[in-house]
C-alpha positions in Angstrom: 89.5 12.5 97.3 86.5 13.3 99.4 85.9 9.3 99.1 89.2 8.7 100.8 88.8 11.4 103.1 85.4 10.6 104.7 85.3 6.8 104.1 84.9 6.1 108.3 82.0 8.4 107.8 78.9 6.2 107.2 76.2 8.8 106.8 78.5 10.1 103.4 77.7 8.0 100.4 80.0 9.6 97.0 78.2 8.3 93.8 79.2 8.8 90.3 76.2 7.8 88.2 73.7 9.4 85.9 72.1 11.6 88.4 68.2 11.1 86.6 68.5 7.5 87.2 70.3 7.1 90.5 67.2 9.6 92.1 64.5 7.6 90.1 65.9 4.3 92.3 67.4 5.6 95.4 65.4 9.1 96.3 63.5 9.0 98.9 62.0 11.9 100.9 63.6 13.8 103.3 66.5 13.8 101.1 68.9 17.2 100.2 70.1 17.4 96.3 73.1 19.3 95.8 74.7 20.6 92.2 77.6 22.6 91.9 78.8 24.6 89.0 77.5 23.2 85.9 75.1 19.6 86.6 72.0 20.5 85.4 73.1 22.4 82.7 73.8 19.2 80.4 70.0 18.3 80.8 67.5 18.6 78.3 65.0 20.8 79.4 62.0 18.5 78.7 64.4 16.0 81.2 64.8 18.5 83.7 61.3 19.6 84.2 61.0 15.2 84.8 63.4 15.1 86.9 62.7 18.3 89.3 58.9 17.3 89.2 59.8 13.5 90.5 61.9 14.7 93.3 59.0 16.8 94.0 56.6 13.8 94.2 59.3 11.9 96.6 57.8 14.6 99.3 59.8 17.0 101.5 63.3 17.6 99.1 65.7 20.3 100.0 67.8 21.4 96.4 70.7 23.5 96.1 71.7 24.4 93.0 74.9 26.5 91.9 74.5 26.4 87.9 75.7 28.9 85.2 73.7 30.7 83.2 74.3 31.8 79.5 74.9 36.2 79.7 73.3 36.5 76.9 70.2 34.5 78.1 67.3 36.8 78.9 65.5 35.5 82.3 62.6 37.9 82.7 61.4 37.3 78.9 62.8 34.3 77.7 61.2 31.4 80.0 62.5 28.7 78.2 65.8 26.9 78.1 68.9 28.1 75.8 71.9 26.4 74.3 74.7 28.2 75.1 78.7 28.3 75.4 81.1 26.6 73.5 80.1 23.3 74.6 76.9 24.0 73.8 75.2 23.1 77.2 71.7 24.9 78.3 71.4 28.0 80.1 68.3 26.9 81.9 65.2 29.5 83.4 65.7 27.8 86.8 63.2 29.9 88.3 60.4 28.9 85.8 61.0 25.6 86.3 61.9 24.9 90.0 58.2 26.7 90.2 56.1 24.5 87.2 57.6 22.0 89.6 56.5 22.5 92.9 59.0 23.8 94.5 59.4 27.0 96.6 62.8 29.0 95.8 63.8 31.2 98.7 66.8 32.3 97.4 68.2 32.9 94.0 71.5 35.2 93.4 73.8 35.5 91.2 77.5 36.4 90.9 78.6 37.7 87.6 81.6 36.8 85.7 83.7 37.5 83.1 83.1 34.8 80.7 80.3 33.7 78.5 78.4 33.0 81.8 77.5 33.6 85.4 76.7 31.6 88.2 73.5 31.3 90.0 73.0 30.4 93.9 69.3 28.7 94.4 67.8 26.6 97.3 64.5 25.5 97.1 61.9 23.0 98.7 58.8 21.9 98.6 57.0 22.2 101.8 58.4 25.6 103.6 56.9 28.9 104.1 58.9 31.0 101.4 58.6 34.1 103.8 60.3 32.6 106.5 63.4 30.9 104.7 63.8 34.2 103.2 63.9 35.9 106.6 66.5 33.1 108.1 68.6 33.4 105.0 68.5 37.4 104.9 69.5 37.6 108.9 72.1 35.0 108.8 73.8 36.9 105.5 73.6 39.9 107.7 75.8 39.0 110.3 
């Protein structure tokens, strides 16, 4: 649909691909990644640690991430990645590993649900002052 809709639009490119090896041959720096309910969650965490820490070497990357969590999927003592829901995806420590890879997150919520899972709200990069995005993000929330 949003193919059709923005096709005059020539800064828009829609890919379907396997997102680990469409960025290892078309990243480039300077580039925004955006996931949206449940992307990273169907890599392995051994692939996701590759992945993160090559769009890290690309240089400045922006990544937003909206991904589920498992509930039952301990954050502050379990650091590592957990299968989880009944297609047995992985509830990932995004924290942990969006650090291990370089990147700065300045902001990480989450909005509970009523399911087997939650969603959590990240952006990170890899070249901003973590105090300042957090200020920016904080006042423009406020108002």
């Amino acid at each position: 649909m949003n193919k059709d809709t923005y096709v005059a639009n020539k800064k828009l490119e829609f890919v379907a691909s396997d997102g680990f090896e469409w960025a290892n041959s078309h990243a480039t720096e300077n580039m925004i990644f955006v996931t949206s309910r449940g992307v990273l969650e169907y890599f392995t965490e051994p692939k996701l640690q590759e992945f993160l820490h090559g769009l890290n070497a690309l240089g400045k990357t922006i990544f937003i991430a909206i991904e589920p969590n498992g509930v039952n999927h301990n954050l502050e003592t379990d650091k590592t990645s957990q299968p989880y829901g009944y297609e047995r995806s992985f509830s990932h420590n995004y924290e942990v590993l969006f650090k291990t890879a370089g990147f700065n997150l300045w902001h990480n919520t989450k909005k509970d649900k009523d399911l087997d899972f939650y969603l959590r709200y990240m952006a990170a990069d890899n070249y901003s002052n973590v105090t300042a995005k957090a200020s920016v993000l904080s006042k423009a929330l406020a108002n």
